[in-house]
N, C-alpha and C positions, 0 to 999 in steps of 0.2 A: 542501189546497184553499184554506185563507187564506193561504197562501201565493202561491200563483198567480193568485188574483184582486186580490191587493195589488199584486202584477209588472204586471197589466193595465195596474190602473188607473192607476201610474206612465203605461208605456206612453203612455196614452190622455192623460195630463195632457202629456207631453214634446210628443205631436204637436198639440197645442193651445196656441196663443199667451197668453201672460197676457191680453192684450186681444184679445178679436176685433173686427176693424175694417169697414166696411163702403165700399169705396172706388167711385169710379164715374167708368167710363175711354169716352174721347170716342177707339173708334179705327176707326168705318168705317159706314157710313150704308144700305148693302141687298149684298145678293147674295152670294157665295163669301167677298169680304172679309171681312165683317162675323160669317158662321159661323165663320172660322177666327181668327178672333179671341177671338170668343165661349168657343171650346175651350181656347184657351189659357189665356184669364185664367181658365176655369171648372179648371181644370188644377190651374192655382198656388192658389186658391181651395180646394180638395180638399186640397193637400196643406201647409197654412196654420192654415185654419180661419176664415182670412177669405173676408165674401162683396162679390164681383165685381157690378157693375150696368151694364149698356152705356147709355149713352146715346144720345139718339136727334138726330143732327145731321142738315144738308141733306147732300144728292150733290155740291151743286155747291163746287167748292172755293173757288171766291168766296163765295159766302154763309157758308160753315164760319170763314171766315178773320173775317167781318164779325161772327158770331155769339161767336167766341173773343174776338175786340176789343173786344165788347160789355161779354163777362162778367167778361173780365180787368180791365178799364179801374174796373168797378165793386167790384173790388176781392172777387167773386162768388168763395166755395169751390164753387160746385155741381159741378164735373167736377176732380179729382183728377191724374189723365193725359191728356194730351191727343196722339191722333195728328194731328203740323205735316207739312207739305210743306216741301220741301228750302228753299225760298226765305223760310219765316218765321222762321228764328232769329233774324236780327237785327230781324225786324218786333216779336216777342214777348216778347224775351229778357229787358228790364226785370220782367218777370211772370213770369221762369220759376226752379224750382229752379236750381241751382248743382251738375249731378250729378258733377262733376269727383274733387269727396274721396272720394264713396260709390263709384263706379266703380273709380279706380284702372287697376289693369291690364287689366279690362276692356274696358276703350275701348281698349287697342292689338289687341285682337284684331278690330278691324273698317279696315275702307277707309282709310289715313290725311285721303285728301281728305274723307270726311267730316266726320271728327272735325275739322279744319280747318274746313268748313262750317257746324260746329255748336258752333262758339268763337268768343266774342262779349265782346270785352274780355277775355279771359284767360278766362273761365268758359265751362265746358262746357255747354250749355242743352238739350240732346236727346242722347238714343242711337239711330247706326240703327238702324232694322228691317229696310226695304229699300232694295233700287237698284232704281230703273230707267230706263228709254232708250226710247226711240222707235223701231218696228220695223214691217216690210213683213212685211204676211201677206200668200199667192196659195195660191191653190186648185191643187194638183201636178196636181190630172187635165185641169183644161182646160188648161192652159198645156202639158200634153203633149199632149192630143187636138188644138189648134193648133198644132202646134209651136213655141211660142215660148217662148224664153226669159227667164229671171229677169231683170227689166227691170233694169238699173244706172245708169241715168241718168233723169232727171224726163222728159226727153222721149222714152226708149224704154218707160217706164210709161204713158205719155200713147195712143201709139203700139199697144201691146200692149192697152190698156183697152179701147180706142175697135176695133180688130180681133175681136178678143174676145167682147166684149158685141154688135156687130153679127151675127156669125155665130150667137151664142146665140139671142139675140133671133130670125134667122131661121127658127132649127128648133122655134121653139117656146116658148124660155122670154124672155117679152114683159117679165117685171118684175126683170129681171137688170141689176145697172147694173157697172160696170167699176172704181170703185173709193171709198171711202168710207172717211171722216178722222172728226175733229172740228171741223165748223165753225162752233158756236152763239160768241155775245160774252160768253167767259169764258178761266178761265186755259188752259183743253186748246186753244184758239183759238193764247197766244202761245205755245205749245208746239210745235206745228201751225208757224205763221209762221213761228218762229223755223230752225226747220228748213228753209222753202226758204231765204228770207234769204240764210242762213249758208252755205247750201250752195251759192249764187249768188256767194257773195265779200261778200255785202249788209252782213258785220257782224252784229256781237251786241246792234240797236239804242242801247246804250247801252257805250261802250267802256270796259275797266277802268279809265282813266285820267279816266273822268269825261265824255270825247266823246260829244258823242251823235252816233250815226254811220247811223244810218235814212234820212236824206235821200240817199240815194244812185241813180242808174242802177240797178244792180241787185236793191238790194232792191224797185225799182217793178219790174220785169222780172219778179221771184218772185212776186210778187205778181198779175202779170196773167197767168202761169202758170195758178196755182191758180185764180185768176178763169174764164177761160174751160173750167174741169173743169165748175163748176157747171149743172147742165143736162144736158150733154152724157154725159160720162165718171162720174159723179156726180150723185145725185138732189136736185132742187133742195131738198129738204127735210134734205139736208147740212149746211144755213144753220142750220138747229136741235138738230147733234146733238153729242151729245157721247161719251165712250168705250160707253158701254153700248147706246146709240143704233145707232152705229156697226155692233158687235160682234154686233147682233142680226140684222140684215142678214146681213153675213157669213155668222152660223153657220146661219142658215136657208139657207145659200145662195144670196144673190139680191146676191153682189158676189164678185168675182172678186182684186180686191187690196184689201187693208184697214190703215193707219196704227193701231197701236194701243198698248198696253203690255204689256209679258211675260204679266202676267194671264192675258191673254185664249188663251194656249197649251192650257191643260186645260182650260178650259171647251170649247173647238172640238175637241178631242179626248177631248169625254166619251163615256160610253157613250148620251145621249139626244140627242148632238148631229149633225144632217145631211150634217156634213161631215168626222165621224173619220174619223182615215186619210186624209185629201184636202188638208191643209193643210202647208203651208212657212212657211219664215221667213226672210228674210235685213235685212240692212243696209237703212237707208231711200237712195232712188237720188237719185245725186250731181247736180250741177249743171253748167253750160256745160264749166267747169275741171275737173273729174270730182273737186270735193269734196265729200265726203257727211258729212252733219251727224245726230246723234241730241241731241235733247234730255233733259238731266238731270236723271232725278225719282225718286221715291220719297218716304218716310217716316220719320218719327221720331219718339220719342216723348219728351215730354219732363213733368216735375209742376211742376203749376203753384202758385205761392210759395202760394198764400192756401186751399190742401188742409187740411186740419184733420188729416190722417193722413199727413205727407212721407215719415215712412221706412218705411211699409207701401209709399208710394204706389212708391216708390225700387226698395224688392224686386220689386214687382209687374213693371216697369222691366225689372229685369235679368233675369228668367225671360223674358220677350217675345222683348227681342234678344238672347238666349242663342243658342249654339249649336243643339242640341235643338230648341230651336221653329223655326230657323229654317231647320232639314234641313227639318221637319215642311211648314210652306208652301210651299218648294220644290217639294218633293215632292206634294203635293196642291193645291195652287196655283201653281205655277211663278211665283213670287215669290222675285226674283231675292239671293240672299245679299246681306248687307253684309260678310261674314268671307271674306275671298280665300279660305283654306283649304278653304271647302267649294265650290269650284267644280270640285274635284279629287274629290268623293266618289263612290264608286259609285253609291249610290243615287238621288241627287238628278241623276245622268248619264244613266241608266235613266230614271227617269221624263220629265227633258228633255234633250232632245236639245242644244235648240237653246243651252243655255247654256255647252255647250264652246266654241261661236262666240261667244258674246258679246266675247272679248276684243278682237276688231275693231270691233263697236261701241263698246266704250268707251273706244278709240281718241280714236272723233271723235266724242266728247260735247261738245255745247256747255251751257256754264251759262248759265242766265239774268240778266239785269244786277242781281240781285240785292242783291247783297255793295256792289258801289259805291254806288245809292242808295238803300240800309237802309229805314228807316222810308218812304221815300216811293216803293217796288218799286211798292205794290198800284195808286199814282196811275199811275205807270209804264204796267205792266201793263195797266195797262184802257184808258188814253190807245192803246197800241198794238193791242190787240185788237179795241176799236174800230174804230179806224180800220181796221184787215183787213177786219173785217166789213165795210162799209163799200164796199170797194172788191168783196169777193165778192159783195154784194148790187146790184153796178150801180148804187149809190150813188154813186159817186166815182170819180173817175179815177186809180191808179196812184199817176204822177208827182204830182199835186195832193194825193195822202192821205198817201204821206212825208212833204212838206212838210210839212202839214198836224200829223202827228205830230210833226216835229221842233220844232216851235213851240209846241205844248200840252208838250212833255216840259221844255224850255227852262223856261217858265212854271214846273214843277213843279221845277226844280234851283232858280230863283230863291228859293223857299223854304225851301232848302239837304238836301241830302243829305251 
């Protein structure tokens, strides 16, 4: 008997860290996210001995970014781990671990283009968690009960919307609108933009070579596109919404195509949702030239320098974007791999469908100007989203808000990128 209760208590001492640590991870602000995150770190937490604390950041990815700037800048331990978006490594990187050594071969088990995105002077500053892209939902039943088909162009979506929602609207359902994005003045805005843009021939506002390439015919063409949805195809209160905004619409029913991120796959497919079983997905629809653009996004997770606990924070890290967790969100989340490997898995094929297509999306993913002007992306960024805004709210005209943009971004290179 003292025998066996000595074995125990081994046991019990092994699976207990000499220090229990208490670490506190910045990785997602309400909804499915933020639960399946929760699980996670409560996971590694359980089987550690350390305990996990989520903090509580904004939704909006701009404020999250101003709030990290804040706390980083101050030289602040309060968050541990933080989940960035694909375009802040080089905004943050001065303040972030170096997970290069502790990774190791880790890191080649994911996307090489990330790990390229997330190497900033030689140092590795985040591990992915996820990918994602820009994607066309439509509802299968009405798009078969009109017959029309899976729009592939901006103006056979325009086309199909406006048919669509007229016909609905006449039998009955009066608060049905035909198609819904993100279009409040924030980053899911240049997300949004950058996508028709690009898909216009408009350019990736800001060229890897430093051009700034906005001021163009076409990207004012895209521009007054999406302009003229507002109202019409799209409910003017589009002008305020961003992906969950969006997504709410949709899954209630009361939109017919919807711009959004892999996410929103199982949620529209849940058991409490109006529209299981009703929903598709394909590629976002191409442009005049029939190129079609998805923009590049996801997460990362990276520990920030001034943590009080780096290599709990580090472990914590590597269970996230493990393998294991990351079937896990997939699968429960349709949160798209960073590990090409598991795009091949059964299970994560069963639960989505739609990510054996993905490879055509990410095709024609476009990145954001990012990378070229580093630290001065967010001035970037909002100079352009603005100005969209702007011209979506009958503010501006088109052609005079390119310009308009090219002039403010100009301004912002003067101070060098």
């Amino acid at each position: 008997m003292l025998v066996a209760l000595g074995a125990l208590g081994a046991a019990l001492a092994a699976a207990v860290p000499a220090r229990a640590e208490t670490l506190r991870i910045a990785c997602s602000a309400l909804g499915q996210e933020r639960t399946l995150c929760e699980q996670g770190a409560q996971a590694w937490a359980e089987e550690t001995g350390h305990t996990v604390d989520l903090v509580a950041i904004p939704n909006s990815a701009t404020e999250r970014l101003g709030l990290y700037q804040q706390l980083l800048a101050a030289g602040a331990g309060d968050i541990d781990v933080l989940q960035i978006d694909v375009v802040w490594p080089g905004l943050l990187a001065d303040h972030l671990v170096d997970l290069g050594p502790a990774m190791g071969e880790d890191a080649r088990e994911h996307l090489p283009v990330l790990i390229e995105n997330n190497t900033v002077d030689g140092r590795m500053v985040a591990m992915p968690w996820f990918i994602d892209a820009g994607l066309l939902y439509y509802r299968t039943d009405l798009l078969e009960t009109h017959g029309v088909a899976v729009p592939e162009t901006w103006a056979a979506l325009t086309e199909a919307a406006e048919a669509i929602q007229a016909a609905e609207r006449a039998a009955g359902a009066e608060d049905l609108w035909g198609y819904v994005w993100q279009g409040r003045a924030y980053e899911g805005l240049t997300c949004n933009a950058l996508e028709w843009v690009a898909s216009h021939g408009g350019g990736t506002v800001v060229a890897p070579n430093g051009t700034i390439s906005i001021d163009t015919p076409e990207a004012a063409a895209a521009l007054d596109r999406a302009a003229g949805w507002v109202g019409t195809i799209s409910p003017p209160g589009v002008l305020n919404h961003a992906e969950e905004e969006a997504r709410g619409l949709f899954q209630s029913g009361r939109a017919v195509f919807m711009r959004n991120w892999p996410y929103a796959w199982s949620l529209a497919q849940g058991e409490d949702s109006p529209v299981a079983g009703k929903v598709g997905v394909a590629p976002l629809p191409a442009g005049p030239e029939g190129q079609s653009a998805a923009t590049l996004g996801g997460a990362h997770l990276a520990v920030s320098r001034y943590s009080e606990n780096p290599d709990a924070a580090i472990e914590l890290v590597r269970h996230l974007t493990g393998a294991a967790e990351q079937t896990r969100r997939a699968i429960e989340g349709s949160f798209n791999p960073s590990r090409p490997d598991l795009y091949s898995d059964p299970a994560i094929l069963e639960a989505t469908p739609f990510i054996a297509d993905m490879a055509e999306v990410i095709d024609g993913l476009v990145a954001r100007p990012s990378t070229v002007t580093a630290d001065r992306y967010n001035q970037v960024s909002t100079a352009f989203f603005n100005g969209v805004h702007g011209v979506l709210s009958g503010q501006a005209e088109p052609s005079a808000a390119v310009s308009d943009m090219a002039d403010r971004i100009r301004r912002i290179k003067r101070g060098g990128w």
